[in-house]
C-alpha distance (Angstrom), angle and dihedral (degrees) to the residues before:
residue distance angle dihedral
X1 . . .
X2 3.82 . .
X3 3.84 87.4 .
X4 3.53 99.1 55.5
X5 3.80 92.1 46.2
X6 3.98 87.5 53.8
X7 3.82 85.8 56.9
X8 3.50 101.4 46.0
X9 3.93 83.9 53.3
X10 4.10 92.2 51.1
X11 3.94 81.6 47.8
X12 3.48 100.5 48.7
X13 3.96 84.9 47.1
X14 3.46 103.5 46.7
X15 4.17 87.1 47.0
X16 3.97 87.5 51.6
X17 3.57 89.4 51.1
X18 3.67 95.9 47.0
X19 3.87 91.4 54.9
X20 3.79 92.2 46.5
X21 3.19 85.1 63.1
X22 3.08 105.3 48.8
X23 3.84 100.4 46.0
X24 4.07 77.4 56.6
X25 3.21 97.4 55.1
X26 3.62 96.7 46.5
X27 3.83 92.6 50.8
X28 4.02 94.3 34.4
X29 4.16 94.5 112.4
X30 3.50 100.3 33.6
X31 3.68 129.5 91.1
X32 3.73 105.6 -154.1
X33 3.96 83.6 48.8
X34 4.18 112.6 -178.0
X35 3.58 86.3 -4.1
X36 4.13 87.0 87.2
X37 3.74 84.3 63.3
X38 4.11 81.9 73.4
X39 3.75 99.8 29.4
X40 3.86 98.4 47.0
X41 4.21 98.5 55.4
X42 3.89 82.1 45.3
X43 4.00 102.6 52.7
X44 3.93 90.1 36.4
X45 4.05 86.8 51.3
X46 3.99 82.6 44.2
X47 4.21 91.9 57.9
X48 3.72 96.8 33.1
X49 3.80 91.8 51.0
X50 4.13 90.9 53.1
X51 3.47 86.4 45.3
X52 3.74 109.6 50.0
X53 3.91 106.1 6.8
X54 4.10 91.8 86.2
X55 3.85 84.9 52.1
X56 3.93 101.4 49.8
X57 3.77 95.0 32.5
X58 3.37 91.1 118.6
X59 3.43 106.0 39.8
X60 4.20 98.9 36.2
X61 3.98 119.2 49.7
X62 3.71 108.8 -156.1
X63 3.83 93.6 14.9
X64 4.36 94.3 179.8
X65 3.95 82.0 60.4
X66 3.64 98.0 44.4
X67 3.58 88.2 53.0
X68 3.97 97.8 44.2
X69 3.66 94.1 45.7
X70 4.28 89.1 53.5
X71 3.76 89.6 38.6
X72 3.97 96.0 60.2
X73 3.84 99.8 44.8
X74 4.20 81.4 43.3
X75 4.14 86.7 57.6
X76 3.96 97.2 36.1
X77 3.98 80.6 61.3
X78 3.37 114.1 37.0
X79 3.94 87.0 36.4
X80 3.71 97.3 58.3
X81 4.07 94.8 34.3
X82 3.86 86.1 53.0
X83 3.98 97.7 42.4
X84 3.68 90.0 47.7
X85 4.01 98.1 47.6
X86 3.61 84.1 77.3
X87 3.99 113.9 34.3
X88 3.27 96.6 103.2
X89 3.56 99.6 48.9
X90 3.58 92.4 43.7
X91 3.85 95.2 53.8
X92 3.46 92.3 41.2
X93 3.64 82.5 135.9
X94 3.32 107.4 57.4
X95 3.48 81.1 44.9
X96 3.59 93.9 70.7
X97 3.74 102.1 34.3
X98 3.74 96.1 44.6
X99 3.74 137.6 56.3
X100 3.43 103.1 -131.3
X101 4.03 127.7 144.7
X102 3.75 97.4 -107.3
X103 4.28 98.0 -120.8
X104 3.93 91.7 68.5
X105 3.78 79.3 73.2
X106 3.82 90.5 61.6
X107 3.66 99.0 25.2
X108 3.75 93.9 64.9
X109 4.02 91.6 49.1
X110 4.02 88.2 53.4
X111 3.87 85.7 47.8
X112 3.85 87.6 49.7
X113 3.53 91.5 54.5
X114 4.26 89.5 46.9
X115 3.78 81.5 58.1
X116 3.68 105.0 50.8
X117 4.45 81.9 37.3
X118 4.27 74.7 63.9
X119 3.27 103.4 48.7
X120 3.62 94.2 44.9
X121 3.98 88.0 54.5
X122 3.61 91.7 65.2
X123 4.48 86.5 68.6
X124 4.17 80.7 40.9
X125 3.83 92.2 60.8
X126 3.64 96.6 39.2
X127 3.75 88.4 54.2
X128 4.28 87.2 55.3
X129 3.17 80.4 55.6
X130 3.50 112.9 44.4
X131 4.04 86.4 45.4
X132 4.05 96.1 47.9
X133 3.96 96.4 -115.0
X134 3.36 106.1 173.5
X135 3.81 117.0 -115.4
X136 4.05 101.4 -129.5
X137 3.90 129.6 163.9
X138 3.53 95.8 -94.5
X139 4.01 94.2 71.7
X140 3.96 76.6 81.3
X141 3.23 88.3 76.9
X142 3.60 97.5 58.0
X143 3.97 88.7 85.5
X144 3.48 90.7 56.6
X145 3.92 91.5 53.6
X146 4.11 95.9 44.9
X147 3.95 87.4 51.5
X148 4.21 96.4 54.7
X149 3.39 87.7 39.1
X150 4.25 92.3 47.5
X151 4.17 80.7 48.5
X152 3.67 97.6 49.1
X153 4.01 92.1 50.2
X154 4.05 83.1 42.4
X155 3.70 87.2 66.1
X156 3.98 99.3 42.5
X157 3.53 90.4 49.8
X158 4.04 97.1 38.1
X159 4.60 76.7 60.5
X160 3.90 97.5 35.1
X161 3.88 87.2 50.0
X162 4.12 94.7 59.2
X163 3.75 88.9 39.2
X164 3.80 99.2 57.0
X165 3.79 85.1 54.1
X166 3.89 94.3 61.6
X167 3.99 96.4 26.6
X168 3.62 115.9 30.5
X169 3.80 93.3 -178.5
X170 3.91 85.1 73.5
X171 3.85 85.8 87.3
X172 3.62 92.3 63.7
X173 3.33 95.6 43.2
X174 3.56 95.6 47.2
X175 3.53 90.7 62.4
X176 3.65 101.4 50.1
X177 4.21 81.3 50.7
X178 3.60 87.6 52.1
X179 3.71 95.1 54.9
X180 3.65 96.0 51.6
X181 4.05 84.0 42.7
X182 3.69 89.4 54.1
X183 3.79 91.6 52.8
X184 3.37 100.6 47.3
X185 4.28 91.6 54.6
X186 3.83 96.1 78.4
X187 3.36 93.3 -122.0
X188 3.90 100.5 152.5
X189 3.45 96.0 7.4
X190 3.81 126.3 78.8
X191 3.95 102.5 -114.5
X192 4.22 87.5 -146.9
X193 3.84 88.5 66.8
X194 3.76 99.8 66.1
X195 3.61 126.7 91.9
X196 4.25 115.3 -88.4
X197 3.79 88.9 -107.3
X198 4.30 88.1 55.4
X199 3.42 89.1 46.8
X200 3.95 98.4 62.9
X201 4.00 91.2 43.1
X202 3.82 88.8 50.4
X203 3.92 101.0 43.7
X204 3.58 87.6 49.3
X205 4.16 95.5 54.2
X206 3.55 101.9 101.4
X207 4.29 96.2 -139.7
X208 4.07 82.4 54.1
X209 3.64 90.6 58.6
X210 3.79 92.5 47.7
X211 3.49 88.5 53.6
X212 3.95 101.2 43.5
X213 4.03 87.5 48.0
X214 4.21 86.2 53.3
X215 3.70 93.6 47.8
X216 3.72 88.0 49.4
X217 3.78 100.2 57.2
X218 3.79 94.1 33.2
X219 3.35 108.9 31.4
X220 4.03 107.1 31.6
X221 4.00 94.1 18.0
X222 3.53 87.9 -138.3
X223 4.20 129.2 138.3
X224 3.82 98.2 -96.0
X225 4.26 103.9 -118.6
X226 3.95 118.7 -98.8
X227 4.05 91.0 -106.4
X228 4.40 85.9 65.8
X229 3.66 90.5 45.7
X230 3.60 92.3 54.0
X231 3.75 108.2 34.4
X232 4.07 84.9 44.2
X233 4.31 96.6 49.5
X234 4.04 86.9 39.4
X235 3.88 98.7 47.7
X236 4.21 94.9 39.4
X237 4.22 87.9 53.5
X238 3.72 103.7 27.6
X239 4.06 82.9 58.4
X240 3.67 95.6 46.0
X241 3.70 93.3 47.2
X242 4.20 90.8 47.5
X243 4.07 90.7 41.4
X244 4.13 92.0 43.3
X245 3.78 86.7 52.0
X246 3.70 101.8 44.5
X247 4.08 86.5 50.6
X248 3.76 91.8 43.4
X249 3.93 89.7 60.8
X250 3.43 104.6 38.4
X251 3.97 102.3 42.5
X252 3.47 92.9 90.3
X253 3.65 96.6 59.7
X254 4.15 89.8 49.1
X255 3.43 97.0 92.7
X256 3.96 102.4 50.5
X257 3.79 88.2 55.8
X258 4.18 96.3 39.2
């Protein structure tokens, strides 16, 4: 028993260390450092709000927050899914040198991308702010929506990870995916305005229904409906299972190919 808690404590450390480093590292050349984690949502919010806020007056109250809150749960994903695709790769020499179980590799690059989701949450709650949203009970269930939507990435990026190892094209790929992905979320866009057919594809895209349950809780303050709760518990587990699987079997052959 004492054992195991020892290693979870080395693994918890070495994890910390990793995404110390890599918040460093991402920050290294830059002045400002985590500080664009605040300033970036804001200015982007800033040029999409000129742009599109005279469009969807009508049709989206509080446009600059409708944007920011889809914006965030759009980076937390595509941050960590992206960051992860190559952890194993990119450690491939601590890999070698160091016995470490292989997912710490990836674990600390979703964590990394929890950490930057934080930072950018301090420009999210000065928005609320700055646009009177009221602060109800159901921003406690904000949490709840950051953590299924942390476990569903977990799982695309637990697959994408062991794929970029064999296929190296997947990073292109990926990112032409993630465009098309990024579209299809609603994120600037009011969801209501697309045709019937649209509406199915969308509501079914798992990052959409992260979003829609945010805006629910934060924006409206309202219970987010049964169909959210279900699509967004089912898609955040049903990927981690699939991703923790597809890592599980194919670790082993990591090291021939790295």
């Amino acid at each position: 028993m004492r054992k195991n808690r020892e290693e979870l404590k080395q693994y918890y450390f070495v994890i910390k260390q990793l995404v110390d480093r890599e918040i460093k590292r991402k920050y290294a050349r830059s002045f400002l450092g985590v500080i664009w984690s605040v300033l970036n949502p804001l200015m982007t919010m800033a040029v999409m709000s000129m742009i599109f806020s005279t469009i969807f007056k009508r049709s989206i109250e509080n446009y600059p927050i409708y944007y920011l809150t889809g914006t965030i749960f759009w980076q937390l994903f595509s941050g960590a899914t992206n960051s992860a695709m190559t952890a194993l790769v990119d450690n491939r020499t601590l890999l070698l040198k160091v016995k470490l179980p292989k997912q710490t590799f990836v674990l600390a690059r979703i964590y990394t991308a929890l950490t930057n989701f934080g930072y950018t949450c301090i420009a999210y709650v000065l928005m609320l702010v700055v646009f009177q949203i009221k602060i109800s009970p159901m921003l406690l269930l904000f949490p709840i929506d950051v953590f299924f939507c942390l476990l569903f990435s977990m799982g695309i990026g637990y697959v994408l990870s062991i794929l970029y190892v064999f296929f190296a094209d997947i990073k292109y790929l990926y990112s032409i995916v993630l465009t098309l992905w990024m579209y299809m979320s609603a994120i600037f866009y009011p969801y209501e305005s697309t045709t019937p057919m649209m509406q199915k594809v969308i509501g079914n895209n798992p990052v959409f229904v992260y979003i829609a349950f945010a805006r629910d809780c934060v924006m409206y303050q309202k219970w987010p409906e049964t169909d959210l709760w279900i699509k967004m518990i089912l898609w955040g587990i049903v990927s981690f299972l699939i991703g923790y699987y597809v890592f599980s079997k194919k670790e082993n052959n990591v090291m021939q190919k790295i």
